[in-house]
C-alpha positions in Angstrom: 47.0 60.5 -0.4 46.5 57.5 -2.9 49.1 55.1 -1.9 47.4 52.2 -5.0 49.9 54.5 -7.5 52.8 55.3 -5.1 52.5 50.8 -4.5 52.4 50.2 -8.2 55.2 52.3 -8.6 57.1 51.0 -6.2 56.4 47.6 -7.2 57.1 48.2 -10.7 60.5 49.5 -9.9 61.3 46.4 -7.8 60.5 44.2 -11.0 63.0 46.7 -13.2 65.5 46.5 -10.4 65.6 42.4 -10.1 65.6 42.4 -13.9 68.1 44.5 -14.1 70.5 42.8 -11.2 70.1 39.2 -12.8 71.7 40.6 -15.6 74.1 42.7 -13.9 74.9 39.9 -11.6 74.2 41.3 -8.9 72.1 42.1 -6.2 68.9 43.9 -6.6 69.9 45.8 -3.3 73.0 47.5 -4.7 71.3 48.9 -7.7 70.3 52.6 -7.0 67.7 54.1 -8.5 69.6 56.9 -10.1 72.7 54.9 -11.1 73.6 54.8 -15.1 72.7 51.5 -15.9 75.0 51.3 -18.8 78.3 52.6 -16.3 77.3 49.3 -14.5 77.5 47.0 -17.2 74.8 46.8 -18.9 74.7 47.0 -22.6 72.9 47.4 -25.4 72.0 44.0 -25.9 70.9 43.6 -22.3 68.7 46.6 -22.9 66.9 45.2 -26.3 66.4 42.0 -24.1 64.2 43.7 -21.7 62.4 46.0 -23.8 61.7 42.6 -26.1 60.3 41.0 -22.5 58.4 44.2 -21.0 56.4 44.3 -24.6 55.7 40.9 -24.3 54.7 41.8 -20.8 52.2 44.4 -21.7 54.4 47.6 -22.1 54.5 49.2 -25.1 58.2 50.8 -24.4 60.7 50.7 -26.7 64.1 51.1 -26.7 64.8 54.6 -26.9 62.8 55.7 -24.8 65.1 53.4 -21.8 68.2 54.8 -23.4 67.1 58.1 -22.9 67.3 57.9 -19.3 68.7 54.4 -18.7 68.7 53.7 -14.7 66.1 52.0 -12.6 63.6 55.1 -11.9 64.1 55.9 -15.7 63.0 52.5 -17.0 60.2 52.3 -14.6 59.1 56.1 -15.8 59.3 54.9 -19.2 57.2 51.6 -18.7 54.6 53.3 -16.5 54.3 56.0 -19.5 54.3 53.1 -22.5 51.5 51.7 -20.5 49.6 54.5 -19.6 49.6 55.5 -23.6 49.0 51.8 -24.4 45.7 52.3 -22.0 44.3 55.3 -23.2 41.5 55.5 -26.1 43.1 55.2 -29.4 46.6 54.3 -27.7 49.6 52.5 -29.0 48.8 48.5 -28.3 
């Protein structure tokens, strides 16, 4: 088993999770993967601001495609697959 993808995973959704808490106010810890981000508070401002930041970080993701399934395994799916395009011959930069 490759465990280098399964740790980047994880480690990307650890950086979407304490991104997402510091707005929310809260802690990382209580954030569930699955939970609607928006039925916790966060809006659509909040979400522009981190789509803005995770461009500037190297992920091509905009901000449909977190709307479209906006908790914390969504928004790491979405920024693993804007990078993954971003990567690839003749992708989006």
């Amino acid at each position: 088993m490759d465990t280098s993808t399964s740790t980047g995973d994880q480690e990307l959704r650890a950086q979407v999770r304490d991104a997402v808490a510091h707005l929310l106010g809260t802690a990382p810890g209580e954030i569930p993967d699955d939970a609607n981000l928006i039925l916790l508070g966060l809006g659509s401002l909040e979400v522009m601001r981190l789509s803005s930041r995770w461009r500037r970080g190297g992920f091509p993701v905009d901000f449909d495609s977190l709307l479209s399934d906006p908790t914390v395994a969504g928004f790491s799916r979405a920024l693993a697959e804007a990078k993954a395009r971003s990567a690839a011959p003749g992708g989006a930069a």
